[in-house]
PDB file of N, CA, C and O in Angstrom:
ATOM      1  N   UNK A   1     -11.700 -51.856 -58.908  1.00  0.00           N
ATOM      2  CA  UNK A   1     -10.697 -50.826 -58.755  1.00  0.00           C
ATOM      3  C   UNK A   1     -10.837 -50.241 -57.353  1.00  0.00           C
ATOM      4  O   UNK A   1     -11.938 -49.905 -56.918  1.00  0.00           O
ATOM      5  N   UNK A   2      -9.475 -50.099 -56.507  1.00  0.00           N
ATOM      6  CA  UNK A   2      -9.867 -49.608 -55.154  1.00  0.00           C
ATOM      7  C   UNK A   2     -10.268 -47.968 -55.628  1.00  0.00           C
ATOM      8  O   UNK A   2     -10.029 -47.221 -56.577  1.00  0.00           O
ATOM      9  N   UNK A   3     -11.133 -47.924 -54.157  1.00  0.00           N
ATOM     10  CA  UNK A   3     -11.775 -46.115 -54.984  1.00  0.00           C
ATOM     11  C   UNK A   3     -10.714 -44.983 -54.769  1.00  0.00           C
ATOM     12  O   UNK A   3     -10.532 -43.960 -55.430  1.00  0.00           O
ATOM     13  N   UNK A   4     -10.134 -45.404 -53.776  1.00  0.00           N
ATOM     14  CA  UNK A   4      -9.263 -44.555 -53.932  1.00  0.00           C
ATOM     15  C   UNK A   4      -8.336 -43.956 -55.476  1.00  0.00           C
ATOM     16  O   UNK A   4      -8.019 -42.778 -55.638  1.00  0.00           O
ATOM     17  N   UNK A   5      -8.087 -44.883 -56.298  1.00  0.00           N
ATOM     18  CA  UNK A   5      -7.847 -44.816 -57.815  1.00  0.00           C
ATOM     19  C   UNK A   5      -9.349 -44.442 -58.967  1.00  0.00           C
ATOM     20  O   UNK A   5      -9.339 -44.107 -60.152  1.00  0.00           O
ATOM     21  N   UNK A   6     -10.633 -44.696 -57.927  1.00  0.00           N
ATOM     22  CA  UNK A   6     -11.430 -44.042 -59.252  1.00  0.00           C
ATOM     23  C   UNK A   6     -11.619 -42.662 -58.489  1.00  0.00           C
ATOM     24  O   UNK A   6     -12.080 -42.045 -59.449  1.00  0.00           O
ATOM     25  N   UNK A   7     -11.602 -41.839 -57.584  1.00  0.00           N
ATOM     26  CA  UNK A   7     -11.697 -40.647 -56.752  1.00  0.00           C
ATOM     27  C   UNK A   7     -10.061 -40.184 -57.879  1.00  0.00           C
ATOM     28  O   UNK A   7     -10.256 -39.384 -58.794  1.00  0.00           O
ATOM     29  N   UNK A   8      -8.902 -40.637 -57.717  1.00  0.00           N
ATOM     30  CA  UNK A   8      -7.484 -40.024 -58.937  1.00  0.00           C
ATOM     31  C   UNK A   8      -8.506 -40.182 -60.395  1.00  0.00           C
ATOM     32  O   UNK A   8      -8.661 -39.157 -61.060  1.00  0.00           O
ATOM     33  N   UNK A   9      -8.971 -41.066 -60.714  1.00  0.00           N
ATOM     34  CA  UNK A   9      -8.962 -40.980 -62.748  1.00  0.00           C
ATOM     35  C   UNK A   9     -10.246 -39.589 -62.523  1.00  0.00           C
ATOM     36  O   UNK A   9     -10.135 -38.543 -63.163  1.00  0.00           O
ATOM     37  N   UNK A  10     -11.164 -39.777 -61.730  1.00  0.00           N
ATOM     38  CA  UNK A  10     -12.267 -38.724 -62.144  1.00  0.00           C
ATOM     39  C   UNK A  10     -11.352 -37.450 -62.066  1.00  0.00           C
ATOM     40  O   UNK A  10     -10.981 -36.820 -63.056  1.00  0.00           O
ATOM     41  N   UNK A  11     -11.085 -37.198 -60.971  1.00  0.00           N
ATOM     42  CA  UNK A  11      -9.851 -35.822 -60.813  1.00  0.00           C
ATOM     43  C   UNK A  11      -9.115 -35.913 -62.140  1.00  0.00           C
ATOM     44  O   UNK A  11      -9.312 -34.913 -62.830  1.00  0.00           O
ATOM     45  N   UNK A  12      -8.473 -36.652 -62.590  1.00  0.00           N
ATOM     46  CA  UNK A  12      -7.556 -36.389 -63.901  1.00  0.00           C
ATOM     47  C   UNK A  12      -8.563 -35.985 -64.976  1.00  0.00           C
ATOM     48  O   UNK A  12      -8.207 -35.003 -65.627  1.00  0.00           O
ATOM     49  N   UNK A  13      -9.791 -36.542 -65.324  1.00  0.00           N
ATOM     50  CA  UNK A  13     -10.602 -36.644 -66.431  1.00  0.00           C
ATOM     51  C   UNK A  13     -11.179 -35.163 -66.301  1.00  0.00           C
ATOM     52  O   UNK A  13     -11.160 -34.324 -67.201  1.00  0.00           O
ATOM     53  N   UNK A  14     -11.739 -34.981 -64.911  1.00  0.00           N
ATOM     54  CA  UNK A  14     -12.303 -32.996 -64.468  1.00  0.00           C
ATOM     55  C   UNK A  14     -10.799 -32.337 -65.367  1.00  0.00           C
ATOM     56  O   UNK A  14     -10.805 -31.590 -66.345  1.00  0.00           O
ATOM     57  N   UNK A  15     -10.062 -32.694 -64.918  1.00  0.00           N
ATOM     58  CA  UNK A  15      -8.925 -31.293 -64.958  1.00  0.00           C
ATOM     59  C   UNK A  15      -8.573 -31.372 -66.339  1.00  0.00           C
ATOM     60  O   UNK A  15      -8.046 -30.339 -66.752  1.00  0.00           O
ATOM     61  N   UNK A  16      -8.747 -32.585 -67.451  1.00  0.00           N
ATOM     62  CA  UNK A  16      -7.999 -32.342 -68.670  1.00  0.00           C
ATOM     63  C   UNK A  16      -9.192 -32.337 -69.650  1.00  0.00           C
ATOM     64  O   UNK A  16      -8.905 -32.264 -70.845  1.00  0.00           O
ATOM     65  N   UNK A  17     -10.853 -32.422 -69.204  1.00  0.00           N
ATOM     66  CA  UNK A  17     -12.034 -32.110 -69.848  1.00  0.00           C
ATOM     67  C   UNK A  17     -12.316 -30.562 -69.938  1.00  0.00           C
ATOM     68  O   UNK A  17     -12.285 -29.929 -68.883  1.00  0.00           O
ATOM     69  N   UNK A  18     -12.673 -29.704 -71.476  1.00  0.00           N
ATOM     70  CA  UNK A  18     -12.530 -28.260 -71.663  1.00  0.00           C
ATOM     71  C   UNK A  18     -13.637 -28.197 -70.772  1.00  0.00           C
ATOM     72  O   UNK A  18     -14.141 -28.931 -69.922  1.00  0.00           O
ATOM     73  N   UNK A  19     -13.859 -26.995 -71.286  1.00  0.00           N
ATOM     74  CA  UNK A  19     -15.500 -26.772 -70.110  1.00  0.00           C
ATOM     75  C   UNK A  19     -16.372 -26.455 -71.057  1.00  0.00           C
ATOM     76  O   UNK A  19     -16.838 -25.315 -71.058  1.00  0.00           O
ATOM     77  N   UNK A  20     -16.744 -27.355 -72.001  1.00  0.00           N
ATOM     78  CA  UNK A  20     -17.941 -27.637 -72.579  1.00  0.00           C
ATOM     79  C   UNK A  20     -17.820 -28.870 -73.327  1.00  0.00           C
ATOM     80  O   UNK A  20     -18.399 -29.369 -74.292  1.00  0.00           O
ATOM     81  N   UNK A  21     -16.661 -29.263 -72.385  1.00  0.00           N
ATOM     82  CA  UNK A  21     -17.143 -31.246 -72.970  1.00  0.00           C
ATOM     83  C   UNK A  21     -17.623 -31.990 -72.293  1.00  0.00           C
ATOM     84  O   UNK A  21     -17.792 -31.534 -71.162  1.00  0.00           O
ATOM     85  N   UNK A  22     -18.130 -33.512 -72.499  1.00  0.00           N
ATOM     86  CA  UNK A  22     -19.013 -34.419 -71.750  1.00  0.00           C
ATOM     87  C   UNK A  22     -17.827 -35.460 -71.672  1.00  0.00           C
ATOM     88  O   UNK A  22     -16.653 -35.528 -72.034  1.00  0.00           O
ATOM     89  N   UNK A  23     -18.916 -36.367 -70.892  1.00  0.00           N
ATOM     90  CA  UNK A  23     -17.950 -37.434 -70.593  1.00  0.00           C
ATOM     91  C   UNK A  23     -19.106 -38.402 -69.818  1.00  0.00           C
ATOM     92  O   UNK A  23     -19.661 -38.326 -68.722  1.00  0.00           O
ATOM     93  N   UNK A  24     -19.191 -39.464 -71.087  1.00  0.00           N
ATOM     94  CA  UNK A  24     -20.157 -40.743 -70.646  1.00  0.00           C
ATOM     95  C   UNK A  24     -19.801 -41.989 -69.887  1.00  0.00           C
ATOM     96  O   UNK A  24     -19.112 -42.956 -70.212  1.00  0.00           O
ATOM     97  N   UNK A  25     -20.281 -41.780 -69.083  1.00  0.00           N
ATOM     98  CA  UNK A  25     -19.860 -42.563 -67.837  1.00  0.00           C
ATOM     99  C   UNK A  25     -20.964 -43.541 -67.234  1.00  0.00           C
ATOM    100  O   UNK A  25     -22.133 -43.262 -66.967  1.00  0.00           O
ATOM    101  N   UNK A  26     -20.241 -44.868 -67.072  1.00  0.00           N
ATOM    102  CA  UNK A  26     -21.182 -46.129 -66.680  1.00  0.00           C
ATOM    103  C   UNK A  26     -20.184 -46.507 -65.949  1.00  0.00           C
ATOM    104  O   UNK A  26     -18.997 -46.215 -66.102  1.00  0.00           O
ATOM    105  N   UNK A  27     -20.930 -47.520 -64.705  1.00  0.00           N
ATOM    106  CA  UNK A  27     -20.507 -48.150 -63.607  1.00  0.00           C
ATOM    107  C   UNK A  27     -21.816 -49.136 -62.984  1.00  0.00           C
ATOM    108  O   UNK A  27     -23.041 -49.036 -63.060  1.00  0.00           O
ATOM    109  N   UNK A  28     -20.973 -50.037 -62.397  1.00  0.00           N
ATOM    110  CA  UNK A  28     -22.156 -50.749 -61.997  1.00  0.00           C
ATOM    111  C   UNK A  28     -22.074 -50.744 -60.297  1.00  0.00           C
ATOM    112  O   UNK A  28     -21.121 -51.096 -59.601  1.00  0.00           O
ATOM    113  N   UNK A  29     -23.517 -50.178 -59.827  1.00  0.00           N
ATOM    114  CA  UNK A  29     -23.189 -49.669 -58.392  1.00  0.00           C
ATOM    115  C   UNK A  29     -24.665 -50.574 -58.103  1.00  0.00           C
ATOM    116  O   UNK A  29     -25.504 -51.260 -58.688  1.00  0.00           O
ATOM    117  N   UNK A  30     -24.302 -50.021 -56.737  1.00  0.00           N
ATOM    118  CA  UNK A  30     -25.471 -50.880 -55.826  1.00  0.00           C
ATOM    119  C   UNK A  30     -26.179 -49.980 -54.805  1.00  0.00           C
ATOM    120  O   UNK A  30     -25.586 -49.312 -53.959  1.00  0.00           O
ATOM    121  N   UNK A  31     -27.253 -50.021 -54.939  1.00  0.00           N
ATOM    122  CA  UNK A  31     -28.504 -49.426 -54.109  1.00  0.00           C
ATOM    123  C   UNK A  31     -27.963 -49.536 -52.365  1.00  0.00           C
ATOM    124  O   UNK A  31     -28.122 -48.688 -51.487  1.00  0.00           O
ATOM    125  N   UNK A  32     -27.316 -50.839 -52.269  1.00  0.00           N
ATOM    126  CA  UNK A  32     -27.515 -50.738 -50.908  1.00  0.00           C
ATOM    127  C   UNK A  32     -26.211 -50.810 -50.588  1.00  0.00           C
ATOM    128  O   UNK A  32     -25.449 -50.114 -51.259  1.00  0.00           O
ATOM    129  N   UNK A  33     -25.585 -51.745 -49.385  1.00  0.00           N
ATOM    130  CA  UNK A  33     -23.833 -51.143 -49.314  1.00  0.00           C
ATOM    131  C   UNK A  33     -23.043 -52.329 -50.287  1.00  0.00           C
ATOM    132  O   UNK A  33     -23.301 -53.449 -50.729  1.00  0.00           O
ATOM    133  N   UNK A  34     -21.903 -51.328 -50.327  1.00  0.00           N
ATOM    134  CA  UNK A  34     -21.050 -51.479 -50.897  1.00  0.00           C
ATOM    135  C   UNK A  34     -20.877 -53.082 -51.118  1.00  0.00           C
ATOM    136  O   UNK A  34     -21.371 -53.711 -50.183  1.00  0.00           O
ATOM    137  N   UNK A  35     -20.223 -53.994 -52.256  1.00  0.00           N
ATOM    138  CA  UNK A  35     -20.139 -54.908 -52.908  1.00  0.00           C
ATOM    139  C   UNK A  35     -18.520 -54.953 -52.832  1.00  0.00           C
ATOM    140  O   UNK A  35     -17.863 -54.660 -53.831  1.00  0.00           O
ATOM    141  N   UNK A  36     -17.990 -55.273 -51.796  1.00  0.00           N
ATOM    142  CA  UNK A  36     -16.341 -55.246 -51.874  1.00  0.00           C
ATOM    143  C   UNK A  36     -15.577 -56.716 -51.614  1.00  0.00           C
ATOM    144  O   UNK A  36     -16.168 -57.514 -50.886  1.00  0.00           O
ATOM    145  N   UNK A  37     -14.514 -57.030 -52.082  1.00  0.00           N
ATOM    146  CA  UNK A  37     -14.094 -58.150 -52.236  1.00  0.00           C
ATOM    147  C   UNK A  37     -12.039 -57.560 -51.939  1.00  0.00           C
ATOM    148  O   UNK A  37     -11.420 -56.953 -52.814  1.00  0.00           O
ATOM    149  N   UNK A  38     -11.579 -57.850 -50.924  1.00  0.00           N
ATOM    150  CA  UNK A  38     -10.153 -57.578 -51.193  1.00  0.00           C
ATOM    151  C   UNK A  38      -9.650 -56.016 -51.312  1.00  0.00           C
ATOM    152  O   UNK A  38      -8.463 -55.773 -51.525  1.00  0.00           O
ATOM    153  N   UNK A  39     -10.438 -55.175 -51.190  1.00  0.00           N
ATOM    154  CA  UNK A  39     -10.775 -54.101 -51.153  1.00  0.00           C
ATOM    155  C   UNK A  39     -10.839 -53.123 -52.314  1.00  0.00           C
ATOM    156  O   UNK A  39     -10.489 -51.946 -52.396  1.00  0.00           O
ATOM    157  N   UNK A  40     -11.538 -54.183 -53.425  1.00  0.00           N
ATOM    158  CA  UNK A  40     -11.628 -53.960 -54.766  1.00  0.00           C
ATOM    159  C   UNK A  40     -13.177 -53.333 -54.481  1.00  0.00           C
ATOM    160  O   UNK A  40     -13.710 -53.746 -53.451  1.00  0.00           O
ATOM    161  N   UNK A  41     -13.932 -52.387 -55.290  1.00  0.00           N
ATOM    162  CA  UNK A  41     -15.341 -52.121 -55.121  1.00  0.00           C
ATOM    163  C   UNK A  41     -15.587 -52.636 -56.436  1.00  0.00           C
ATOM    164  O   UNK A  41     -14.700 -52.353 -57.241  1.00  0.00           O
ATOM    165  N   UNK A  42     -16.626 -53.372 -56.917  1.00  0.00           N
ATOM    166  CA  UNK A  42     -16.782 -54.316 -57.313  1.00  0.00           C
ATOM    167  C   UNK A  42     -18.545 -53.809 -57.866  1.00  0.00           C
ATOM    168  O   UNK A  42     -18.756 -53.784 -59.078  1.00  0.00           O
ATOM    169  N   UNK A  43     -19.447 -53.516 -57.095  1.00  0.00           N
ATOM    170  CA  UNK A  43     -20.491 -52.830 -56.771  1.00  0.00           C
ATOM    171  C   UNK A  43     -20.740 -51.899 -55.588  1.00  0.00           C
ATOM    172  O   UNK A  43     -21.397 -52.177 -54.585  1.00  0.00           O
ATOM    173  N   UNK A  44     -19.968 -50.481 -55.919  1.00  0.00           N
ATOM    174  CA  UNK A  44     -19.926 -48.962 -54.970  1.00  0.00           C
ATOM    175  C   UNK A  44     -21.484 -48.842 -54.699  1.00  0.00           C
ATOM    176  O   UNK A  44     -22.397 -49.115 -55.477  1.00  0.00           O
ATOM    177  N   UNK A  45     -21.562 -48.334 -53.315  1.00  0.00           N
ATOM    178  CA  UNK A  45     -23.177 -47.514 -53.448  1.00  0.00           C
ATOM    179  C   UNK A  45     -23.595 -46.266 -54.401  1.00  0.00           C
ATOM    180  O   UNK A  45     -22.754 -45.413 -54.685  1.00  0.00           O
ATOM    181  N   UNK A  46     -24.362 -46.224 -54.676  1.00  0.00           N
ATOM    182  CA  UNK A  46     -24.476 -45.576 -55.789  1.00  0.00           C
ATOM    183  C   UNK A  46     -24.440 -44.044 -55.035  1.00  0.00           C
ATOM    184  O   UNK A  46     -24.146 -43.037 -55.679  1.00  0.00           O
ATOM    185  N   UNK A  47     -24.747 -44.011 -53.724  1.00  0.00           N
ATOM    186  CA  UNK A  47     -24.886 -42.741 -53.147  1.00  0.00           C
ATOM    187  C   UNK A  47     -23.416 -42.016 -53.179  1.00  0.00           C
ATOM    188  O   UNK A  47     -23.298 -40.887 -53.655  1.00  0.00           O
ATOM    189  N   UNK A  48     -22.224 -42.791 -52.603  1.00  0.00           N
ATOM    190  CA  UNK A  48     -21.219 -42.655 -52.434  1.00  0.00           C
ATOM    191  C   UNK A  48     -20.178 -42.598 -53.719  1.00  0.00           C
ATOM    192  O   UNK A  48     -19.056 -42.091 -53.737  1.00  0.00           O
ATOM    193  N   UNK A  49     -20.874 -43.263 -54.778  1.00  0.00           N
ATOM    194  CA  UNK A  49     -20.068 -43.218 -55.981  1.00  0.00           C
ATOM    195  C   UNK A  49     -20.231 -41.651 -56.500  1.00  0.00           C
ATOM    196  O   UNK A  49     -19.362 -40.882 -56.912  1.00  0.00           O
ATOM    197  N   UNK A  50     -21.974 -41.409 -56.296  1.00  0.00           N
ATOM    198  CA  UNK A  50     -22.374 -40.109 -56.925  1.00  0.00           C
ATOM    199  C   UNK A  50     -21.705 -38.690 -56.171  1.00  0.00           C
ATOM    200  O   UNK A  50     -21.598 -37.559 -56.645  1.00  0.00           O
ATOM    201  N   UNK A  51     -21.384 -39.103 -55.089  1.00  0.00           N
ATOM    202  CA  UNK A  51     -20.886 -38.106 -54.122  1.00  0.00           C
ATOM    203  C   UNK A  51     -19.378 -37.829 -54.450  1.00  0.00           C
ATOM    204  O   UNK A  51     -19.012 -36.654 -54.417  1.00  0.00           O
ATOM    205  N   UNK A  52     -18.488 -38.790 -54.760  1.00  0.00           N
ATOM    206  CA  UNK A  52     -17.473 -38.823 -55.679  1.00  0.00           C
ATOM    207  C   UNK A  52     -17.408 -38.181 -56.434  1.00  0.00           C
ATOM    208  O   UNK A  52     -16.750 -37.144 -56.351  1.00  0.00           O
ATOM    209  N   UNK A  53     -18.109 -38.561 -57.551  1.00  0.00           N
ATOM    210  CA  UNK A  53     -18.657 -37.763 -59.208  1.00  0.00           C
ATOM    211  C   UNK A  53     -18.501 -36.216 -58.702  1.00  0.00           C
ATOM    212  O   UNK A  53     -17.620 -35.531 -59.222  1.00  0.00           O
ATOM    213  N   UNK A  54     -19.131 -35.799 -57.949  1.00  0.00           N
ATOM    214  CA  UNK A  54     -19.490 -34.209 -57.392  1.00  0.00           C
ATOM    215  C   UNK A  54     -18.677 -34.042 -56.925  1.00  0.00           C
ATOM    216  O   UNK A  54     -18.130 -33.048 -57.402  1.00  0.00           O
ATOM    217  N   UNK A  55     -17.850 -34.694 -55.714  1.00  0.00           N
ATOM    218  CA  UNK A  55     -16.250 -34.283 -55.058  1.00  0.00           C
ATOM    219  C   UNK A  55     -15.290 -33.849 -56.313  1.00  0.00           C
ATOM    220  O   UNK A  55     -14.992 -32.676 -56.538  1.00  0.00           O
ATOM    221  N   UNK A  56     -14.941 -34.727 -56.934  1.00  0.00           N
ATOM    222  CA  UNK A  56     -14.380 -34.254 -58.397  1.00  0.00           C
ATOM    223  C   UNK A  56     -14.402 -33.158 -59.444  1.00  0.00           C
ATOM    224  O   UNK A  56     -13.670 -33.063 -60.428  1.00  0.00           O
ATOM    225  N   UNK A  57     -15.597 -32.163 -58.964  1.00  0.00           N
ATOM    226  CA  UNK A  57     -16.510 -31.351 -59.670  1.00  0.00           C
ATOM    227  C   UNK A  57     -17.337 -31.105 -61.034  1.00  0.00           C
ATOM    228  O   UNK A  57     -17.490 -30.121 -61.758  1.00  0.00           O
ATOM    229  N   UNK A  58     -17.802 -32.432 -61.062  1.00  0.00           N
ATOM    230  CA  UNK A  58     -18.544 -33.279 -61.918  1.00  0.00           C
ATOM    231  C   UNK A  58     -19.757 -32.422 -62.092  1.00  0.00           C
ATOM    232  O   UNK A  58     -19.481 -31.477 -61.353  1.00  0.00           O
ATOM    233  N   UNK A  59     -20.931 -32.164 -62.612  1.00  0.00           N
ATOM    234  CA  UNK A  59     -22.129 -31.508 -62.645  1.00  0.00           C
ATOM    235  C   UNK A  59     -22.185 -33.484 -63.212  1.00  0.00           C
ATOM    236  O   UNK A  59     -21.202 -34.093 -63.635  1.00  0.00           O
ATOM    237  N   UNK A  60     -24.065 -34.279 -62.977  1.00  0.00           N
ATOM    238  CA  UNK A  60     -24.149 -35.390 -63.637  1.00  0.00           C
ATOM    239  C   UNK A  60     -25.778 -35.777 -63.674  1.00  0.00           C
ATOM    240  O   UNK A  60     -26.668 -35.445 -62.891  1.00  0.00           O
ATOM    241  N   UNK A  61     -25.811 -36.296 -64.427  1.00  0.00           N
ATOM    242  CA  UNK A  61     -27.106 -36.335 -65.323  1.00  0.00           C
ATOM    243  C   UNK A  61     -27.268 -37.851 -65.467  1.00  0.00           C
ATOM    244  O   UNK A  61     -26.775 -38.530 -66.368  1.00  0.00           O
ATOM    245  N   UNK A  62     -28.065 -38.313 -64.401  1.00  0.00           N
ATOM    246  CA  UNK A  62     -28.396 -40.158 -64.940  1.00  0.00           C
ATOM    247  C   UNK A  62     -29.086 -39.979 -66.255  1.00  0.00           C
ATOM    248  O   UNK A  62     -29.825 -39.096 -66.692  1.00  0.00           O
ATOM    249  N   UNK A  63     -28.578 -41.180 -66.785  1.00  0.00           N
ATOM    250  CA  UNK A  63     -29.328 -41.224 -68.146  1.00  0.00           C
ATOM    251  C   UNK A  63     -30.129 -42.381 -68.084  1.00  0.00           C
ATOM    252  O   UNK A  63     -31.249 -42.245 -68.575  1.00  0.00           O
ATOM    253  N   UNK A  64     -29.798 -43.704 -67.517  1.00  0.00           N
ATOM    254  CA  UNK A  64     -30.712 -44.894 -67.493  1.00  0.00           C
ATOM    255  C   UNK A  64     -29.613 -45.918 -66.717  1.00  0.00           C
ATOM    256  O   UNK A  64     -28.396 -45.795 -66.577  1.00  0.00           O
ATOM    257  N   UNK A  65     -30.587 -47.035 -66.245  1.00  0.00           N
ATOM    258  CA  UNK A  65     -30.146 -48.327 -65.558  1.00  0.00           C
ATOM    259  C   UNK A  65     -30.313 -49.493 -66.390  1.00  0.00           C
ATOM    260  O   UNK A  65     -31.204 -49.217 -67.193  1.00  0.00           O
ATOM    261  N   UNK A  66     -29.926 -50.557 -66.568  1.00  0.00           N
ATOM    262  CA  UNK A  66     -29.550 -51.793 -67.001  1.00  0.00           C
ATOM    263  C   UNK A  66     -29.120 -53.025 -66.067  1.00  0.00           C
ATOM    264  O   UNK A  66     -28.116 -52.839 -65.380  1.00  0.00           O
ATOM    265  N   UNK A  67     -29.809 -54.333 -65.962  1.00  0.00           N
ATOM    266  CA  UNK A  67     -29.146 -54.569 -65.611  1.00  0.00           C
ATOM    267  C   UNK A  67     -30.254 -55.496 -64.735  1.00  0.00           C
ATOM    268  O   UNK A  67     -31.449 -55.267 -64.921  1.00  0.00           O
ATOM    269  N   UNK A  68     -29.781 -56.715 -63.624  1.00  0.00           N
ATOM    270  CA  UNK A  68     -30.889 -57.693 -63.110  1.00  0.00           C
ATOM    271  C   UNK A  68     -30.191 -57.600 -61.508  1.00  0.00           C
ATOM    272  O   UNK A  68     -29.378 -58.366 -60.991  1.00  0.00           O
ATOM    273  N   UNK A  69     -30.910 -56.218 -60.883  1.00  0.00           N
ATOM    274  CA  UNK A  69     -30.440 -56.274 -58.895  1.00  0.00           C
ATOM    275  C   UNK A  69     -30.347 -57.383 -58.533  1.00  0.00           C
ATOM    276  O   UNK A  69     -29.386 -57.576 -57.788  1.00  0.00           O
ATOM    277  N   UNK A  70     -31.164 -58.512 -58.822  1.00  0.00           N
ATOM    278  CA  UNK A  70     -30.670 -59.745 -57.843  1.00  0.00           C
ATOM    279  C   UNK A  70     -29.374 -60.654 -57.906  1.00  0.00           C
ATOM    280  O   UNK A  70     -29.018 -61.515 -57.101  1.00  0.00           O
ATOM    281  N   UNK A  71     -28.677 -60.176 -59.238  1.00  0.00           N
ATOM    282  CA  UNK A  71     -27.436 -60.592 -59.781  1.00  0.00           C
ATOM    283  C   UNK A  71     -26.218 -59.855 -59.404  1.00  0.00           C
ATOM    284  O   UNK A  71     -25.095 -60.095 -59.849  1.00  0.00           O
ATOM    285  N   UNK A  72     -26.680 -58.465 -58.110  1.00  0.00           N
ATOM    286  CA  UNK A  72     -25.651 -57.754 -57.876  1.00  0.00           C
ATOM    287  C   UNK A  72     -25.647 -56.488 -58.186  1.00  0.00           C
ATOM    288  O   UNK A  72     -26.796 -56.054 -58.093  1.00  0.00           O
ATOM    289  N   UNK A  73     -24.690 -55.460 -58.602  1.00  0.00           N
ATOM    290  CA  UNK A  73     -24.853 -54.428 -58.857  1.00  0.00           C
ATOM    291  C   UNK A  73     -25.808 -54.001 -60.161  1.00  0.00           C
ATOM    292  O   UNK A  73     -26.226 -55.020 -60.711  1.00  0.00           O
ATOM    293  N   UNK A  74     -26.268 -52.774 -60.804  1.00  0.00           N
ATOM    294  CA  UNK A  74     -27.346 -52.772 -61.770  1.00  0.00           C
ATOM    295  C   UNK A  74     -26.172 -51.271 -62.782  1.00  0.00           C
ATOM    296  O   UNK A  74     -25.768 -50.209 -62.310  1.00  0.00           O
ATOM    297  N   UNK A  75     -26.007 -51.722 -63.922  1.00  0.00           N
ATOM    298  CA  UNK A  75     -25.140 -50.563 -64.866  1.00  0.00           C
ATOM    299  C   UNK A  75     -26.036 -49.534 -64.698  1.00  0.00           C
ATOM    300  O   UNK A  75     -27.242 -49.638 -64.922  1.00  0.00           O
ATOM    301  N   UNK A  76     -25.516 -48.613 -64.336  1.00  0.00           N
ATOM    302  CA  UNK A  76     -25.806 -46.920 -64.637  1.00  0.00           C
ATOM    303  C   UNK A  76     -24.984 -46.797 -65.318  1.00  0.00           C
ATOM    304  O   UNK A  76     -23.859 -47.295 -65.279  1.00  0.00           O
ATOM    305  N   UNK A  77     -25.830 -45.530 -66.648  1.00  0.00           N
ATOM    306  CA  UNK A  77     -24.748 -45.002 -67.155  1.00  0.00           C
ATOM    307  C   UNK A  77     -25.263 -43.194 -66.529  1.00  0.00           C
ATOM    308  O   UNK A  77     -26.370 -42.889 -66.083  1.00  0.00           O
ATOM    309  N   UNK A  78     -24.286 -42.449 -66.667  1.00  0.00           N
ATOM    310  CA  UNK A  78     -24.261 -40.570 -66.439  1.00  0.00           C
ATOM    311  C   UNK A  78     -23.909 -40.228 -67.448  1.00  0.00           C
ATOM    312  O   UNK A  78     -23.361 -40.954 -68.278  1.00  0.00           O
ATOM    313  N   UNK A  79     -24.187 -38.899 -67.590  1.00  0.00           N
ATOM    314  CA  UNK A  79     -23.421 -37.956 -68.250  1.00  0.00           C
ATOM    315  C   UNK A  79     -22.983 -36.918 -67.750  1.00  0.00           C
ATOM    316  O   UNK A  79     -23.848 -36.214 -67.229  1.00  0.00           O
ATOM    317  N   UNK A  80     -21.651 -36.439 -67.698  1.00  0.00           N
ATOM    318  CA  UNK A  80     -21.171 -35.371 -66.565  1.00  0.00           C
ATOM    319  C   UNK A  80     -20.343 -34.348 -67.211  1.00  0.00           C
ATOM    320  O   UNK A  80     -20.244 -34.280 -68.437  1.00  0.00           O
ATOM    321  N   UNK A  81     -19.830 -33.662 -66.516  1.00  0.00           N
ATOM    322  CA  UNK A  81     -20.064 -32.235 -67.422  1.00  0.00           C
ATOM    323  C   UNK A  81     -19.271 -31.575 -66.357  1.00  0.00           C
ATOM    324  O   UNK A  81     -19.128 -32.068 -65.238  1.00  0.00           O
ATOM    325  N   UNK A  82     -18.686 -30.288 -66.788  1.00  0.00           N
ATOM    326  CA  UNK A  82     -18.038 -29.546 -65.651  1.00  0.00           C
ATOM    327  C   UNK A  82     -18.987 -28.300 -65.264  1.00  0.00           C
ATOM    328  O   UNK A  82     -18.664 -27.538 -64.353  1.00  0.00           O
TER     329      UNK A  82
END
């Protein structure tokens, strides 16, 4: 998904989440740069994804990783919160 469209869904998901609901969130990002193909992100840095999350006004809580780095990006999942 270009990020420019996941920077719009997080904004939609902040603004129509009450303010004491969650919202479990996984992505598969990458430690180092960006994983882009066509200008699809494919595997985001995880720094820049998380910086997103917070642009959006996300509060977020890693919960755990999954997943084999040498195969590419590694699943995080969050939990985020307003």
């Amino acid at each position: 998904m270009p990020f420019d469209e996941v920077r719009n869904y997080l904004g939609e998901i902040h603004r129509l989440l009450s303010g004491r609901g969650k919202v479990l969130l996984s992505a598969f990002l990458s430690e180092s740069d960006d994983y882009v193909i066509d200008g699809l992100y494919f595997f985001p840095n995880r720094e820049k994804f998380l910086n997103t999350v917070s642009g959006a006004g996300f509060k977020c809580r890693f919960l755990r990783k999954t997943g084999d780095p040498s195969k590419g990006g590694e699943h995080h999942w969050f939990a985020l919160t307003k």
